[in-house]
C-alpha positions in Angstrom: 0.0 0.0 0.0 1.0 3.6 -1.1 1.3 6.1 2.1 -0.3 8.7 -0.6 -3.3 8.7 -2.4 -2.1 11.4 -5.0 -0.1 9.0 -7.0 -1.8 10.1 -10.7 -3.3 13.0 -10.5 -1.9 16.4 -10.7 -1.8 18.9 -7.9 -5.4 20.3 -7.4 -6.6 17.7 -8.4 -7.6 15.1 -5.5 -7.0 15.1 -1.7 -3.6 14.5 -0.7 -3.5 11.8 2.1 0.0 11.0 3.8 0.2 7.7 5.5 1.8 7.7 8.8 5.6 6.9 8.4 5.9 8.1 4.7 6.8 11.4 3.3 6.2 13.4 0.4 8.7 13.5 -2.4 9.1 16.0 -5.4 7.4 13.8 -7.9 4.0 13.4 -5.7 4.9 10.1 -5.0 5.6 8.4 -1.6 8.6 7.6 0.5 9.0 5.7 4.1 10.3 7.8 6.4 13.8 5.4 7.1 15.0 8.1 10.0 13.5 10.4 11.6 14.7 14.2 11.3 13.3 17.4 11.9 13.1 17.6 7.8 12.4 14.4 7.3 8.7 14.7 7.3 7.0 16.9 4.6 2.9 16.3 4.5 2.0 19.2 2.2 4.2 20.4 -0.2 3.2 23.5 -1.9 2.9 22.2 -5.4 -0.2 20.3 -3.6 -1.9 23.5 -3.3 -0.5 25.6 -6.0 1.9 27.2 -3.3 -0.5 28.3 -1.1 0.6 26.1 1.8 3.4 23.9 3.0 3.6 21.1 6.6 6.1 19.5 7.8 5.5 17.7 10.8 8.4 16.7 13.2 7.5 13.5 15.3 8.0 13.8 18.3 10.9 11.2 18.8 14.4 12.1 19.7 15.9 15.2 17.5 19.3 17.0 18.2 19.1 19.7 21.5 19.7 23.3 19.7 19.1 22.7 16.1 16.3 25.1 14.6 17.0 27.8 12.1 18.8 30.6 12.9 17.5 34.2 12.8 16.1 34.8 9.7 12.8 36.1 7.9 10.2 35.5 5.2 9.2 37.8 3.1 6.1 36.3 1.7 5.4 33.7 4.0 4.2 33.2 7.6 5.5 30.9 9.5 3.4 28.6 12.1 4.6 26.1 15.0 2.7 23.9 16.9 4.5 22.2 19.5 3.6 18.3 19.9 5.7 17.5 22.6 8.8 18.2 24.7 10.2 21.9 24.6 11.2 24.9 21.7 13.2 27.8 22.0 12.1 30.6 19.8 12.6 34.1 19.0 10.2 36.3 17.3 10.4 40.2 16.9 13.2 40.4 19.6 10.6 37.9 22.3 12.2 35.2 23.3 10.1 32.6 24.3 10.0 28.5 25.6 7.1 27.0 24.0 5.9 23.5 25.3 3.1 21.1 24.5 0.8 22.6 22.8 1.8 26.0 22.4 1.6 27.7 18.9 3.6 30.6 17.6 2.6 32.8 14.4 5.5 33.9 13.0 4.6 36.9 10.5 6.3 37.7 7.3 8.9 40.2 7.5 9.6 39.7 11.4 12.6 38.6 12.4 12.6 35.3 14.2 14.3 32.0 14.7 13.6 28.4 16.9 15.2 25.3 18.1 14.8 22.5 20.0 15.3 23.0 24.2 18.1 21.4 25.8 15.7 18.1 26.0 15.7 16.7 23.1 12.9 14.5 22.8 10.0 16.8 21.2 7.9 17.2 18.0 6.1 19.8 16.2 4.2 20.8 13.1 5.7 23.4 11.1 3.3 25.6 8.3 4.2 27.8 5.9 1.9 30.2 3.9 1.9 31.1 1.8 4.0 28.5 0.7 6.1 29.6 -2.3 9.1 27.3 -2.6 9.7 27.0 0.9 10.6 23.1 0.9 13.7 23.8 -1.6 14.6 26.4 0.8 14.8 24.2 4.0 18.0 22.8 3.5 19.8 25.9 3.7 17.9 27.2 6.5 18.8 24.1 9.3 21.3 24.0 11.5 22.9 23.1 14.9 23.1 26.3 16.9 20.5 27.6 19.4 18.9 30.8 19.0 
């Protein structure tokens, strides 16, 4: 069995479902999640909804203490976290701020802002982007192992 439904179609064209333990790839298809990462994990990618939106959802599992993005902003996107479990550090428009189980941060285009994981390293979160753009080639670039 597939962990997504979208297989055929093009984007727009049918729900996208994402099987737990899979991962969406650049062709639409599916791919088993083999380790788990904080990037590891893409749900929604933004050619699903003609850019307008983009997930990632870090399970909550072990990840490294301090990694996040550094400070940084969007200029067309917002950014969204939803905290699953364990601790983030995170900064937003010069607040710093610990966010824990199910705390949520908007983080508005144009403001400066930047997150990791807390000293604990066993968390999760859901990440959201919108609108999207190209924000899943961008990732890459953006991770790395300093705290905020």
């Amino acid at each position: 069995m597939n962990g997504i439904t979208n297989q055929t179609a093009g984007p727009l064209d049918i729900p996208v479902l994402v099987r737990s333990g899979f991962t969406r790839k650049s062709d639409d298809t599916d791919e088993p999640v083999t380790v788990q990462t904080m990037f590891s994990t893409e749900v929604v990618r933004s050619s699903d909804s003609d850019g307008r939106l983009a997930v990632y959802v870090f399970p909550v599992g072990e990840h490294h203490a301090y990694r996040g993005a550094p400070l940084h902003l969007h200029h067309e996107q917002d950014e969204w976290i939803h905290v699953l479990g364990g601790e983030f550090v995170a900064e937003a428009g010069g607040e710093r701020m610990r966010l824990k189980p199910g705390d949520s941060l908007l983080m508005p285009m144009k403001v400066p802002h930047r997150w990791s994981v807390a000293q604990d390293p066993h968390c999760g979160a859901i990440h959201l982007y919108t609108p999207a753009g190209l924000m899943e080639t961008q990732w890459a670039s953006v991770a790395q192992s300093e705290d905020p």
